[in-house]
C-alpha positions in Angstrom: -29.3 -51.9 -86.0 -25.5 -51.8 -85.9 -26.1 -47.8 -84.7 -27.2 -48.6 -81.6 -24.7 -51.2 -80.9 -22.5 -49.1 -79.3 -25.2 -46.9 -77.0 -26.5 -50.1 -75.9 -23.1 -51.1 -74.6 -22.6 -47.6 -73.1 -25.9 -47.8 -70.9 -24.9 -51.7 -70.2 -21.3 -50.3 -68.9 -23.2 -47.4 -67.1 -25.4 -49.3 -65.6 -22.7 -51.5 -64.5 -21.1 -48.9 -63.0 -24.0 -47.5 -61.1 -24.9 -50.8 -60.1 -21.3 -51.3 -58.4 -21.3 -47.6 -57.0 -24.6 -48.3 -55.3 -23.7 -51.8 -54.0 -20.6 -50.0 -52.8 -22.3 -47.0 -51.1 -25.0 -50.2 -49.4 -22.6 -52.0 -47.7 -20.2 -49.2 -46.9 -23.5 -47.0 -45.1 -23.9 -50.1 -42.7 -20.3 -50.6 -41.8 -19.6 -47.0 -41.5 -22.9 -46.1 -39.4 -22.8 -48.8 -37.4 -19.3 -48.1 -36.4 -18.9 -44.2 -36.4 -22.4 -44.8 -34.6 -20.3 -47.2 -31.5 -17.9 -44.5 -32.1 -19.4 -41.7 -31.2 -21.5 -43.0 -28.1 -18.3 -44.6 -26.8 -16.6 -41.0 -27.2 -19.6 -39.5 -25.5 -19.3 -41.8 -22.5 -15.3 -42.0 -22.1 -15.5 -38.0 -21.8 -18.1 -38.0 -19.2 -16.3 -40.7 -17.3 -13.0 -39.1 -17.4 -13.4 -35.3 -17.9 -12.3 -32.4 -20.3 -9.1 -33.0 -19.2 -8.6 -36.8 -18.9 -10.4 -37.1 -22.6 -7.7 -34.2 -24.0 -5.3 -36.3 -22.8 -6.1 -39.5 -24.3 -6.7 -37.5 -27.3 -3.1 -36.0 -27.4 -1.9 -39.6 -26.8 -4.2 -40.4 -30.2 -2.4 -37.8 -31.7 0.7 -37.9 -31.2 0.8 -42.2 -32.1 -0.7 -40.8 -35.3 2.4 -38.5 -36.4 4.7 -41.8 -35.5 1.9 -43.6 -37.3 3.3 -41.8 -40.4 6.4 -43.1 -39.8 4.9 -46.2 -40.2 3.7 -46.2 -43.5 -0.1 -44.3 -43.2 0.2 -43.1 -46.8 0.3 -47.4 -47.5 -3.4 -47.9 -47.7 -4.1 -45.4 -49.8 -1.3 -47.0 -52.4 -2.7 -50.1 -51.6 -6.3 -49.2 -52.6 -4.8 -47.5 -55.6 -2.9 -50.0 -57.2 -4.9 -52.8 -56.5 -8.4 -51.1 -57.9 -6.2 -50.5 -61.3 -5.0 -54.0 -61.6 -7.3 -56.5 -60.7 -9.2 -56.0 -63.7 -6.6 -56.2 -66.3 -4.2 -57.9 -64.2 -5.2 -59.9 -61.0 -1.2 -61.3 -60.4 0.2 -57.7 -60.2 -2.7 -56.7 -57.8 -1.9 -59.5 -55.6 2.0 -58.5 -55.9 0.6 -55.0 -54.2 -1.4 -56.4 -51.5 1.7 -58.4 -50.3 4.3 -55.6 -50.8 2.1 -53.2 -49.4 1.7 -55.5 -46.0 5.4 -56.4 -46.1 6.4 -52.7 -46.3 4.0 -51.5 -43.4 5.2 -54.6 -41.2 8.7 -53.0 -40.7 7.8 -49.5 -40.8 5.2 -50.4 -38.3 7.9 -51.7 -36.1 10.0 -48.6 -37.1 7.7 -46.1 -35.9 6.9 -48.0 -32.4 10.5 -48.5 -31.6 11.1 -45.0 -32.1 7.9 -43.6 -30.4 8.5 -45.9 -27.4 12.3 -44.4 -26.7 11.2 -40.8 -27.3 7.9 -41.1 -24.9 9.9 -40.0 -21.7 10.5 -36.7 -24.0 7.8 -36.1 -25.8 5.5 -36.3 -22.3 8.2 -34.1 -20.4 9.1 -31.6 -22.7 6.1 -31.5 -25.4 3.1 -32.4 -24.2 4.1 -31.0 -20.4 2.8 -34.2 -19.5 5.4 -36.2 -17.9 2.4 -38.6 -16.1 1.5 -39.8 -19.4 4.9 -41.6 -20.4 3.6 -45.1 -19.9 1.0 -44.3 -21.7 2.5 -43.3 -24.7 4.7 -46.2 -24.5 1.5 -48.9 -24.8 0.3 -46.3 -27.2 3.2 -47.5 -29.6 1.0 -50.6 -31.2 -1.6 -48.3 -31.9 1.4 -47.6 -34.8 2.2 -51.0 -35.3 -0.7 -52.4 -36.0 -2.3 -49.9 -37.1 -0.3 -49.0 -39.7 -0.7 -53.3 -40.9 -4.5 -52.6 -40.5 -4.7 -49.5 -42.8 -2.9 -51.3 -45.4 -5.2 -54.8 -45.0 -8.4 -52.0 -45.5 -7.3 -50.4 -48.0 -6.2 -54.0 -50.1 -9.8 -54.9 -48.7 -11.0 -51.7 -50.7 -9.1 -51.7 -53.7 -10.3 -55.3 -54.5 -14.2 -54.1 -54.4 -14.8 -56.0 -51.3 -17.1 -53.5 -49.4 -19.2 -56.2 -47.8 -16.2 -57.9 -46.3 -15.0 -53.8 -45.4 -17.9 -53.5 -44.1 -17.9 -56.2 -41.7 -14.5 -56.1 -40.3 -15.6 -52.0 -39.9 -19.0 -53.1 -37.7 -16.5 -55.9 -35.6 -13.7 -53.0 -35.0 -16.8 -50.6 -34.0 -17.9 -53.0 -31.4 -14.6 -53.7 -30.2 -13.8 -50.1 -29.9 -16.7 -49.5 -28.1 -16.2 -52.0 -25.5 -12.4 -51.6 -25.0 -12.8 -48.1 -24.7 -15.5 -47.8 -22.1 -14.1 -51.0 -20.1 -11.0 -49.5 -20.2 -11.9 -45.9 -19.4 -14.1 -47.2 -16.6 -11.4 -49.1 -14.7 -8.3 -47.3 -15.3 -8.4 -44.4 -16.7 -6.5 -42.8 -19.4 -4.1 -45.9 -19.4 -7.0 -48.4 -19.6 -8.4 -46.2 -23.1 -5.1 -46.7 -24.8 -4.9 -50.2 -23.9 -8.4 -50.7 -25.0 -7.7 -48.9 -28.3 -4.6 -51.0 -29.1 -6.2 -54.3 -28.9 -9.1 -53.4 -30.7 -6.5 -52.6 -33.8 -4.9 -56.3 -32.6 -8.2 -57.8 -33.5 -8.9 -55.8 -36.8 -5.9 -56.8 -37.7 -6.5 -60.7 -37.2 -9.9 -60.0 -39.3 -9.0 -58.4 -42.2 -5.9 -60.5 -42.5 -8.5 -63.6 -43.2 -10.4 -62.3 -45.2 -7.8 -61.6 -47.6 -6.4 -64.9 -47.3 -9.7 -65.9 -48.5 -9.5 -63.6 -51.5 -6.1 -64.9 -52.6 -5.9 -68.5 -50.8 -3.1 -69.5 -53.2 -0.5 -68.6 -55.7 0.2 -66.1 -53.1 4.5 -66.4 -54.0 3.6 -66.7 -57.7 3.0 -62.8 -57.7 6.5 -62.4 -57.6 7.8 -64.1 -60.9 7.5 -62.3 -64.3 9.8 -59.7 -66.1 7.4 -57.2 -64.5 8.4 -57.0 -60.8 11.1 -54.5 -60.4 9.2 -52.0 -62.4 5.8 -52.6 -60.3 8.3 -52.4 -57.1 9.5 -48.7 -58.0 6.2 -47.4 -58.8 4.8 -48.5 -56.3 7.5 -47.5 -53.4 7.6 -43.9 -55.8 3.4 -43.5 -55.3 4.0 -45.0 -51.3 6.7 -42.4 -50.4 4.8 -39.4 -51.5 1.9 -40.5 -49.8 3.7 -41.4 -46.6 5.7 -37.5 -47.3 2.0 -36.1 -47.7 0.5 -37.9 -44.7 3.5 -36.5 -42.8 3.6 -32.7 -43.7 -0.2 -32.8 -42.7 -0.1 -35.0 -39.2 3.0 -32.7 -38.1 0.6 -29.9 -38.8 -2.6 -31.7 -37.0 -0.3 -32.3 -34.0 1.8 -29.5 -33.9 -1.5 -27.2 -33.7 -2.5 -29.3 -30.8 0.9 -29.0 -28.8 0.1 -25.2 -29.5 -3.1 -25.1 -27.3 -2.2 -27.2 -24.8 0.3 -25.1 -24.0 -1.8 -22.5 -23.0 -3.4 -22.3 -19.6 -5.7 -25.1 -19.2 -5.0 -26.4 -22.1 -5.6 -29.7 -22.0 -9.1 -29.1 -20.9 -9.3 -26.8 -24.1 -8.3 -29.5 -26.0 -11.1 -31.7 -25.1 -13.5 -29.3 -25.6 -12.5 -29.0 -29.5 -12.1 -32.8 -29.6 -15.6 -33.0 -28.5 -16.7 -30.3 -31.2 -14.6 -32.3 -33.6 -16.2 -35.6 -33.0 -19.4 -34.3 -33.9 -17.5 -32.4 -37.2 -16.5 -36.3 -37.9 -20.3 -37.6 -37.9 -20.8 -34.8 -40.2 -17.8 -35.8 -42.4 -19.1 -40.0 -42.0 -21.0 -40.2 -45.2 -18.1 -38.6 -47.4 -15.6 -40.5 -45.8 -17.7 -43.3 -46.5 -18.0 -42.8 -50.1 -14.4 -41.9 -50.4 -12.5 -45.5 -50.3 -15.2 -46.5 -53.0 -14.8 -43.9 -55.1 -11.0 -44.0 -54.9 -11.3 -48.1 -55.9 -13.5 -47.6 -58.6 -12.0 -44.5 -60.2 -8.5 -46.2 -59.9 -10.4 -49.0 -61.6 -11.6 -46.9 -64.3 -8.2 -45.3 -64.7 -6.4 -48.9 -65.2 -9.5 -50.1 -67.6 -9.1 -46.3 -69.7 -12.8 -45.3 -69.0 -12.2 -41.6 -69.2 -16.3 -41.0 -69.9 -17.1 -43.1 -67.1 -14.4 -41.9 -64.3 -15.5 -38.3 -65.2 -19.2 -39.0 -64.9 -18.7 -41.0 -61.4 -16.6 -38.2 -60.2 -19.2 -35.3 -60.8 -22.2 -37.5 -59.6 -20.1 -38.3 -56.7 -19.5 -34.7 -56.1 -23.0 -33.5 -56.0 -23.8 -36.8 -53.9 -21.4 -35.6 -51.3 -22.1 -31.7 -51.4 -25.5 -32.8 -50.8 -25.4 -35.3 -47.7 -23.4 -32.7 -45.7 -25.2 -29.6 -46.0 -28.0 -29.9 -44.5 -26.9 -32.2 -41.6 -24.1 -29.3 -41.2 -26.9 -26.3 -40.9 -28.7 -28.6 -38.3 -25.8 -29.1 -36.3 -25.2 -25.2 -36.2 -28.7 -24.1 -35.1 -28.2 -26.6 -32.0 -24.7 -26.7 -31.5 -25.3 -25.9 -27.4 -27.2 -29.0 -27.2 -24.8 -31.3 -29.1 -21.6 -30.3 -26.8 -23.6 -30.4 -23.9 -24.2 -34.4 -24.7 -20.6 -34.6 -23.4 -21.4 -33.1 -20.3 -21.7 -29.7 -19.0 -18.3 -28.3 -19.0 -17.8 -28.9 -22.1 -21.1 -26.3 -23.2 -19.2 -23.6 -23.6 -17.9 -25.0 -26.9 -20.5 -24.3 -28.8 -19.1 -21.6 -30.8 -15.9 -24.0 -31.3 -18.3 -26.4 -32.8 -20.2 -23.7 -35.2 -17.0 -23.0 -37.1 -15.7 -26.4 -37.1 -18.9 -27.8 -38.7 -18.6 -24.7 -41.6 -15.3 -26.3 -42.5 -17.1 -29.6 -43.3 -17.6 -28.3 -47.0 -14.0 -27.0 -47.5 -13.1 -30.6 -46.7 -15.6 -32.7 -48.6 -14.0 -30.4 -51.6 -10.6 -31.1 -50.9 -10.8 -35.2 -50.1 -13.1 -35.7 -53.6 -10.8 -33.3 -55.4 -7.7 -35.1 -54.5 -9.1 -38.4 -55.1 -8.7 -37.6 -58.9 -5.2 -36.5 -58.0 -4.3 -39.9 -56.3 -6.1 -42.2 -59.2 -4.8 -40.5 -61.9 -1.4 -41.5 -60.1 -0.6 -37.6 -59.9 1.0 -37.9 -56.0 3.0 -35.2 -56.6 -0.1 -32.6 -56.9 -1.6 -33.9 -54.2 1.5 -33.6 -52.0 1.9 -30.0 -53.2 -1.5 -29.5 -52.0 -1.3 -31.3 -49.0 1.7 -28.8 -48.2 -0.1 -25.7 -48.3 -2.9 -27.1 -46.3 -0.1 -27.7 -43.5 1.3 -24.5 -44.2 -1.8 -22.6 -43.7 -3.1 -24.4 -40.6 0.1 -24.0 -38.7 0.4 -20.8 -39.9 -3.2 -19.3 -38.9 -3.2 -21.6 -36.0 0.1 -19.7 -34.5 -1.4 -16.8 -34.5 -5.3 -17.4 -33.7 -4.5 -19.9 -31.1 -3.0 -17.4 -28.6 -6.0 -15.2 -29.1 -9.1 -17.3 -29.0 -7.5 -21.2 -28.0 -10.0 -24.1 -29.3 -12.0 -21.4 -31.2 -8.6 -19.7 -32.5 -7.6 -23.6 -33.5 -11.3 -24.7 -35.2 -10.6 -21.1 -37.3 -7.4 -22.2 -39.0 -9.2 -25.6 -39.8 -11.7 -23.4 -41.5 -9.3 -21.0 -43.7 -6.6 -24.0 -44.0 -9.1 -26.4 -46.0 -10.8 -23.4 -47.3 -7.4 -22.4 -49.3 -6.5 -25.8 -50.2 -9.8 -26.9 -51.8 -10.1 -23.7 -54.3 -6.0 -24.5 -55.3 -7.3 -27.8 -55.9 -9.5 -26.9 -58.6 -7.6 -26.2 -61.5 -5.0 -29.8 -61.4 -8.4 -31.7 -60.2 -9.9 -30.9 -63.5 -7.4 -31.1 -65.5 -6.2 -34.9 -64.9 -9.9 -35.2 -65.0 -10.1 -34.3 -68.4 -6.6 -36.5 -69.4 -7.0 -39.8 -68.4 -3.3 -40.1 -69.6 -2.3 -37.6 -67.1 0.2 -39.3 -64.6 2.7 -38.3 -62.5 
């Protein structure tokens, strides 16, 4: 009798934990394909309203918010998550103490980065982006960064709690909100009217998630700050935060520098909406992993603070094999008719097809590489995954350089291809290793 005491507990705690995972997966599948559903179809129709060219532009304006976005703290949510997921088990005080610090930090460099951006516009549309047209744009572009940057961190507190339903619901309201901003704004002024659509659907995600945390911790909000404990919960966390704002930064510099590459060449802005439209369809690929991957992150951080090591390994190859699964046959699909998905955008933009095939075979390379890292990031090892994070930069910019030149949005889907490729076999050896030690921190 006493024997089986302790299986029965182990298939009650599995249970449990498949139980969460699945009510997890539940509500995140209906925020995530509702919204990368608006997404798309709004993405669709803002390219056919305003061209290869118009919808290249608004995506280097996207892009080029998102490097001063790192300025701003991107690498937050993910500490958020993190640190809240370990604690609120075995200590729900210090996980509130992360959800405020976390918000407090990305509040001023939020207001760091769009003070910068908004001087440096005139220069970055002049002399960068050989764009000098788009300056005004850029400039309302900056609270994309502000808020933004408040937003990721609100999500990723949202996440790191367990909260999925509530995630998903403030992910459905900022689909909708997305969708109509963007084709409203598209459809009366342009470029300028995208942005401004954009930026106030952030304002309103912002407003959301902020009230729904209020209702998870309606009081004793100051009370998080008293105890012994503070200072040291401060430096860890600010240690974890700046190597994930450091990694978020080597890697946006990289996304955007590539892009600065080929629209530089002739007609290159038109190029570049051709392999934004190829990349939107790589991101509806890419949905369901990206869906699973702020759950697993929560509940492997979870583990991690609770000293599961059975448990956080099993999740972590089940959620492996999950994700393998969901994007390889969607991927093949999506090759065979890869004519017929670009020309949804429109008929200029057809010809990147080919663009499209070898973005989609990257899909793998990068499921690999998020799940493998999100040991890394649990285990608290930021260091690795900055390392890694490095030579995916390193490799893009590098194969990008010289592909680019050659073959433009083709050359540029190629380096995504061999730049994940590299990074997601390098991550193999640390990823198992701090799988295997659930003492293994850095």
């Amino acid at each position: 009798m006493t024997a089986g005491c302790p299986n029965a507990a182990v298939g009650a705690r599995e249970k449990s934990i498949a139980f969460s995972f699945a009510t997890g997966v539940y509500w995140s599948l209906i925020g995530a394909v509702v919204s990368r559903g608006l997404t798309l179809v709004a993405s669709v129709l803002a390219a056919r309203t305003l061209g290869a060219e118009g919808f290249g532009e608004l995506g280097m304006i996207q892009n080029t918010q998102g490097l001063f976005g790192v300025l701003a703290g991107a690498g937050l949510g993910l500490a958020a998550t993190k640190f809240v997921a370990e604690y609120r088990s075995v200590n729900p005080m210090q996980a509130s103490r992360c959800i405020l610090l976390t918000i407090f930090i990305s509040m001023i460099a939020g207001m760091f980065g769009a003070i910068v951006m908004f001087i440096f516009a005139g220069e970055l549309a002049t002399s960068v982006m050989r764009a000098p047209h788009l300056v005004r744009e850029l400039q309302v572009a900056t609270g994309l960064i502000l808020f933004g940057a408040i937003n990721g961190v609100q999500s990723g507190a949202l996440a790191g709690l367990g909260d999925f339903r509530t995630v998903a619901r403030v992910t459905i309201l900022r689909g909708v909100c997305l969708f109509l901003g963007l084709l409203i704004g598209v459809h009366y002024a342009g470029v300028m009217g995208g942005v401004i659509g954009l930026v106030l659907t952030e304002v309103v995600a912002v407003f959301v998630s902020q009230l729904a945390l209020n209702k998870a911790f309606p009081d004793r909000w100051m009370d998080a700050f008293s105890g012994p404990a503070v200072l040291a919960d401060v430096t860890a966390m600010l240690r974890f935060s700046g190597l994930a704002i450091a990694a978020s930064l080597v890697t946006t510099l990289a996304f955007w520098y590539v892009n600065v590459l080929l629209v530089n060449e002739q007609n290159g802005y038109a190029a570049l909406g051709v392999f934004n439209a190829a990349d939107r369809w790589r991101q509806v690929l890419l949905f369901l992993p990206a869906t699973f991957s702020q759950l697993l992150l929560s509940m492997l951080s979870n583990m991690h603070g609770k000293k599961e090591a059975d448990g956080f390994r099993k999740l972590f190859r089940a959620s492996l094999w999950i994700n393998l699964a969901v994007v390889a046959i969607p991927t093949a699909a999506l090759m065979l008719f890869a004519a017929q998905a670009m020309n949804l955008f429109g008929t200029e933009y057809r010809e990147g097809a080919m663009t499209l095939i070898i973005l989609s075979g990257s899909t793998i390379a990068v499921v690999m590489n998020n799940l493998l890292g999100q040991v890394l990031i649990s285990k608290g090892a930021m260091s690795w995954r900055f390392a890694m994070d490095i030579l995916l930069s390193c490799v893009l910019t590098l194969v990008a350089w010289i592909l680019v030149p050659l073959w433009r949005e083709q050359g540029l889907a190629l380096a995504y291809l061999i730049a994940y490729s590299v990074t997601a076999v390098a991550l193999i050896v640390p990823a198992i290793r701090h799988s295997k030690d659930d003492r293994a921190a850095e």
